[in-house]
C-alpha angles and dihedrals in degrees: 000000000000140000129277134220131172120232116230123277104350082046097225120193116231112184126195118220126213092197139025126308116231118208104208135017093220118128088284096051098041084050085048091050093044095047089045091049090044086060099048095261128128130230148188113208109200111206121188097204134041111266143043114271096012098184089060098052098037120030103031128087124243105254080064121147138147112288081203131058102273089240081068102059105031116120122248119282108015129038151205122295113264100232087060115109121259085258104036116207136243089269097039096054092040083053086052097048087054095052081054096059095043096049098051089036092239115175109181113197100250124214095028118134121188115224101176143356125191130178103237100215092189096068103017097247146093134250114214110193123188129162102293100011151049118210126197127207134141092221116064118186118192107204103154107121147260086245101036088114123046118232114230108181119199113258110185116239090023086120089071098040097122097208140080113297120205138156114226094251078067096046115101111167141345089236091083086066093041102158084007127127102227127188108217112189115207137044103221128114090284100049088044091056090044091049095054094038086060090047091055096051095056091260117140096234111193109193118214103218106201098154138031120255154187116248109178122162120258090241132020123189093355096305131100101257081218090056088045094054100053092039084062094043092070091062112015128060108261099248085051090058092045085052087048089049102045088047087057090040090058098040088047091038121020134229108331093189093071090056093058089264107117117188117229116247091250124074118256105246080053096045093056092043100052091035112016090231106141120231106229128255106221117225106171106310099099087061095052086052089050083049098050096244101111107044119210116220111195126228118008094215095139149345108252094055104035075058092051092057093049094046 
């Protein structure tokens, strides 16, 4: 793995490393580790928290699955078991993170942060500096995440809101709000699956709609719309296929755009490409707003009206 030598009086470790150094043991780095391994090179996986695929234990809420197939989210080399769902569940795909580690005999160092990491051109390798140690590689791999932090935006007049305040990675199950009127700000696929877990456990969800934004179901004539789309994109020109897709997404789902939910100019699979947000996979929201059950607020611009709405 490397070599090891203490700095002078805070004895500081430094450890040299023979093979890359992987930042995160989420899904990506474990994936890194186990190709590298596959190919006869070492690694060293740092890990700031305490546990394999942090974001998944500890930030998502508990009705949790797989918006996609699970073949299309297994890691390389080993996948997941065959007698787990099409859309495996919070618990399910943690389980399998866990088989991964352990079959290609992965272990990450847990509780290292790392607080800077610098190329060092002098001598062709990176220092990788975290609380109690410096490590040294000439390979650096960056797997933590696109969601490892969670995004608060400012709302004026928030500070004298007078009720519970969470962001979604701290939200576990509607069941906490039962008979309760909730605010949730933000129409993507999480605030889509909050809304309707609310709405399941006899919660009043109101849905603060700020952007426009792509719902498509997650299947659409038997088939995974996901699994449709890349199958297209082999043979058709891509605004072809998100033509193709948003005139599924009409005839499976109706006009959108009568429930509050107004769809952007440019096509889905575009729209990820030029900006990474997500179109979202519908699982059952958009019926409890046809039902009444999930109200959409337009706008967000502040508190105090967004409060006034819901009121």
């Amino acid at each position: 793995m490397g070599s090891c030598k203490k700095k002078g009086g805070n004895r500081q470790k430094t450890l040299w490393i023979h093979g890359p150094i992987i930042v995160g043991a989420g899904p990506s780095g474990l994936a890194a580790s186990a190709c590298l391994k596959n190919n006869g090179v070492p690694s060293l996986i740092l890990e700031r928290s305490d546990c394999l695929a942090s974001l998944w234990q500890q930030r998502t809420y508990d009705r949790l699955k797989l918006h996609l197939p699970k073949h299309f989210c297994e890691l390389p080399l080993f996948g997941f078991p065959e007698n787990f769902p099409k859309y495996p569940t919070k618990h399910q795909f943690i389980s399998y993170v866990e088989s991964y580690a352990a079959h290609f005999a992965i272990e990450p160092r847990f509780k290292q942060a790392v607080e800077r990491a610098e190329f060092d051109p002098k001598i062709g390798v990176w220092r990788i500096q975290t609380q109690d140690c410096e490590y040294i590689s000439r390979w650096l791999i960056a797997a933590t995440g696109e969601n490892a932090e969670p995004v608060e935006p400012e709302v004026p007049g928030l500070e004298r809101f007078r009720g519970q305040v969470i962001h979604t990675s701290r939200y576990i199950t509607g069941a906490d709000y039962r008979n309760q009127r909730v605010l949730v700000v933000g129409c993507g696929n999480s605030g889509m699956e909050v809304s309707l877990d609310l709405c399941r456990h006899n919660a009043a969800p109101h849905m603060v709609v700020r952007n426009t934004v792509h719902v498509l179901p997650r299947e659409m004539f038997g088939f995974s719309t996901f699994g449709v789309a890349m199958g297209l994109l082999k043979w058709l020109p891509l605004r072809l296929v998100d033509k193709f897709l948003l005139l599924a997404a009409n005839f499976n789902l109706g006009n959108t755009d009568r429930l509050g939910l107004r769809r952007p100019k440019t096509g889905p699979i575009e729209l990820k490409n030029a900006t990474g947000k997500t179109p979202v996979l519908d699982s059952g929201a958009l019926s409890q707003i046809r039902a009444g059950k999930i109200k959409v607020i337009p706008g967000g611009g502040s508190c105090e009206r967004d409060h006034k709405q819901w009121s």
